[in-house]
C-alpha positions as CSV (number, residue, x, y, z in Angstrom):
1,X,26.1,55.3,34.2
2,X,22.6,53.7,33.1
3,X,20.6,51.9,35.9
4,X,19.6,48.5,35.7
5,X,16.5,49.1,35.2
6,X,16.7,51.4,32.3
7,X,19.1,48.8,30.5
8,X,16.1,46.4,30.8
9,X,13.8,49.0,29.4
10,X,16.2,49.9,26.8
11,X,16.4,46.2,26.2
12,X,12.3,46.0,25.9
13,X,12.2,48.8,23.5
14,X,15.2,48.0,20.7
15,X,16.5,44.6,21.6
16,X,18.8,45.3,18.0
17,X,20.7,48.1,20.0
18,X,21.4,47.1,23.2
19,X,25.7,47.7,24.0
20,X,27.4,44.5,24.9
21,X,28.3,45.9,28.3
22,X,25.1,46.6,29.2
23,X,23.6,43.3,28.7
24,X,26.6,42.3,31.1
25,X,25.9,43.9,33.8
26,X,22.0,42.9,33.5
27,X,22.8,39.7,34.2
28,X,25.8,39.8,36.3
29,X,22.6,41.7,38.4
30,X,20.4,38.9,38.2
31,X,22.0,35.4,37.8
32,X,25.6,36.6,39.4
33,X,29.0,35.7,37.8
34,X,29.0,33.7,34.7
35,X,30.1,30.2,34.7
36,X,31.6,30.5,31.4
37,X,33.6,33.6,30.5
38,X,36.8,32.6,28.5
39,X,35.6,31.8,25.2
40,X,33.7,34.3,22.8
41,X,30.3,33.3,25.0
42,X,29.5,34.1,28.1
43,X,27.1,31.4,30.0
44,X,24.9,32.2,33.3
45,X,23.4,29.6,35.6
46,X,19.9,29.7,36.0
47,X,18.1,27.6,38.7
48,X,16.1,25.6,36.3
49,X,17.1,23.5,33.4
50,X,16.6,24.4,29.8
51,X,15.2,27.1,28.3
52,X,15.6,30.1,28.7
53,X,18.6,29.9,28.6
54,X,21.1,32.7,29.6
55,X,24.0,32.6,26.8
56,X,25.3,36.0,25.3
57,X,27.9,36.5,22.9
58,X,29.3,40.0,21.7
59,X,28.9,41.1,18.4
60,X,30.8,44.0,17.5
61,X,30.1,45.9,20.6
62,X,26.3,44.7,20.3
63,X,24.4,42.0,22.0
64,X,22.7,39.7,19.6
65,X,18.7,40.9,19.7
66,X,17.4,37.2,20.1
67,X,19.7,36.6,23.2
68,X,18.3,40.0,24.5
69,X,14.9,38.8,24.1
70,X,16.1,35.3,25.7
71,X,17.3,38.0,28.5
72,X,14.2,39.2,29.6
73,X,12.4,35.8,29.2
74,X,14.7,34.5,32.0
75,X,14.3,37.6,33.9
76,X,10.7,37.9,33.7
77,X,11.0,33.7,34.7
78,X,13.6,34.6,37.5
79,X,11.0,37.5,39.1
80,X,7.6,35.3,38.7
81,X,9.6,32.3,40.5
82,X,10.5,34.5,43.4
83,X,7.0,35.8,43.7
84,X,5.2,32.8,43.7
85,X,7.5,31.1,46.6
């Protein structure tokens, strides 16, 4: 089973081809359960308002590549936050 971490780098390198799954459990890691999980989105709370947001749907398996990139915005948000506290 793939680390966390190489999701994210796998997510860095091909955001076109990143499994559903994965992108899941990326940000079940960071931002915890989602809030919204019944409908064909899945919606994670973030502790600021607005973008970026953290709103993935699946698409045949696949993550969409610009809510991957929306990913690692909010990730790379998250970690810079936590650092400058």
């Amino acid at each position: 089973m793939a680390t966390v971490d190489s999701i994210i780098e796998q997510m860095r390198q091909r955001p076109e081809n990143v499994r559903f799954a994965d992108v899941c459990r990326v940000c079940d890691h960071y931002f915890g359960q989602p809030r919204q999980n019944k409908s064909s989105h899945r919606i994670y709370k973030t502790p600021w308002p607005g973008d970026p947001r953290v709103n993935i749907q699946n698409a045949k398996g696949k993550a969409k590549a610009y809510q991957v990139r929306q990913i690692l915005r909010a990730i790379e948000r998250l970690e810079h936050e936590e650092h400058s506290e």
